[in-house]
N, C-alpha and C positions, 0 to 999 in steps of 0.2 A: 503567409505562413508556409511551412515545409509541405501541409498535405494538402496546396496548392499547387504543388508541383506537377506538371504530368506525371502519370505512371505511379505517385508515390500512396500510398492504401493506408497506411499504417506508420506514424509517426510515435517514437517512443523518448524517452524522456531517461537522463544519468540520473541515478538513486544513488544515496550518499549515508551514511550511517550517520549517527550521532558524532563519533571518532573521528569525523574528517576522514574515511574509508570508501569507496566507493563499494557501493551493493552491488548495482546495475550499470553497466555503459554498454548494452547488446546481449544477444544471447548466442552461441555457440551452437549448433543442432548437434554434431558428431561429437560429441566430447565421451572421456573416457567412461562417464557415468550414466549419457543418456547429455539430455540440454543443460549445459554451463553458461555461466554468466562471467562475461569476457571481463577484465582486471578486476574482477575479485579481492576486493581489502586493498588496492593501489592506494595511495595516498592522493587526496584531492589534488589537484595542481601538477600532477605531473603528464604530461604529454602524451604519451602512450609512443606506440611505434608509428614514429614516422608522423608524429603529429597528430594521429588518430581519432586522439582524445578529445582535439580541439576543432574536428570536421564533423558534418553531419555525413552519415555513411551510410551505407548498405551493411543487415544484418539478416541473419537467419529469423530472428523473431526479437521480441521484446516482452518486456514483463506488461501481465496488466494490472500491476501497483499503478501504474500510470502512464496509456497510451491514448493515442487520439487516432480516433477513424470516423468516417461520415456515419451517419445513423443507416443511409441505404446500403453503402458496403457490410454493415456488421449484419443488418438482418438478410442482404442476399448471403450472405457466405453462412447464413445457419444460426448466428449467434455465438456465444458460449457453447460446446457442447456436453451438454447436461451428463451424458456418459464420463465425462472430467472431471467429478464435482469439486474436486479442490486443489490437485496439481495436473497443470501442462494443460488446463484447455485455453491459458493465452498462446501458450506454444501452439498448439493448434488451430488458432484463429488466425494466427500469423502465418501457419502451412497454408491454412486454404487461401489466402489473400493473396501469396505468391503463385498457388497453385495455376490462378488465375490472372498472372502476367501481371499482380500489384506489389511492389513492393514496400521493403518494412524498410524503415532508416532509424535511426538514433540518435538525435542532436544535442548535440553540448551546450545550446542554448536554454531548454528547460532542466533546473540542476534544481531537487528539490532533496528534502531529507527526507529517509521511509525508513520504518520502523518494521524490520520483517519479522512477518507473524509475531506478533507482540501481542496480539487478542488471542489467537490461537494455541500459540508452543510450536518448537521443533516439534516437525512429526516423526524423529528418529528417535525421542525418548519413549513414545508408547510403541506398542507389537502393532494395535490394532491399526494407528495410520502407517506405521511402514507398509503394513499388508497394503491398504489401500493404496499408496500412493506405488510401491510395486506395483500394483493390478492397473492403475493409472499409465505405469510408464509401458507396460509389456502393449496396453492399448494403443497409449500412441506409436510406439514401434508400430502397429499392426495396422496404424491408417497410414502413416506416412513413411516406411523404410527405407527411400531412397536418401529423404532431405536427413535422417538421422546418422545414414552412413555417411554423407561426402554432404558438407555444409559448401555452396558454391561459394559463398563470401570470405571464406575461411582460408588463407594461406596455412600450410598445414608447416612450415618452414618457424611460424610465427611461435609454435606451439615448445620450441625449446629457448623460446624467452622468458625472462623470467618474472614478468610482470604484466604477462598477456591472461595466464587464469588462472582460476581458481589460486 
């Protein structure tokens, strides 16, 4: 398996909409909004840059809709952190797992369908979870500033493609 790898902490998994859309293939740390999730609505089957789509790679984090890490890595690095209670503390498990010389990848070999927030709701329809999830993001800014300004993975050249985000 991929988190047989040396070095590899955190293995995450392309999420795909009901639509044949991609949700998830990685996460973006620097994005214009705070952390985006790289081809965004791409159509299943297509390749991405340079093949991308069809490597397992290195990424800034991954969703935890569905990631894989050892049971010892999740509880040294803290766990979830409870201060997240609902957005970015997988973005945050995935900071600290890099923090610590492990890295996060994304293979194209686990391709499942996820249904986001579908129990839940967008949380841009209510005031109350925008508020939360603002106070969520201003937090993570406030642990990890570096990895949300400059994502190392991240060719910034990539970003006036037109089927790399969001």
């Amino acid at each position: 398996s991929v988190l047989s790898i040396p070095g590899v902490g955190i293995v995450g998994a392309q999420l795909l909409y009901p639509d044949g859309t991609i949700q998830h293939a990685g996460v973006l740390a620097s994005g214009q909004n705070g952390p985006e999730h790289l081809y965004y609505r791409v159509r299943d089957g297509e390749r991405g840059i340079h093949d991308d789509l069809l490597l397992i790679r290195n990424v800034a984090a991954v969703t935890g809709a569905c990631l894989l890490i050892s049971s010892k890595l999740f509880w040294s690095l803290g766990a979830l952190p409870e201060s997240l209670a609902v957005a970015y503390n997988d973005i945050a498990l995935c900071f600290a797992a890099t923090s610590i010389d492990q890295r996060v990848v994304v293979t194209p070999h686990a391709r499942l369908y996820h249904y986001e927030s579908v129990t839940r709701g967008p949380d841009d329809l209510n005031r109350r979870r925008r508020l939360r999830q603002d106070r969520e993001a201003r937090l993570l800014t406030a642990l990890y500033p570096n990895l949300l300004q400059d994502d190392p993975y991240f060719n910034p050249n990539y970003a006036r493609h037109r089927n790399y985000l969001f």
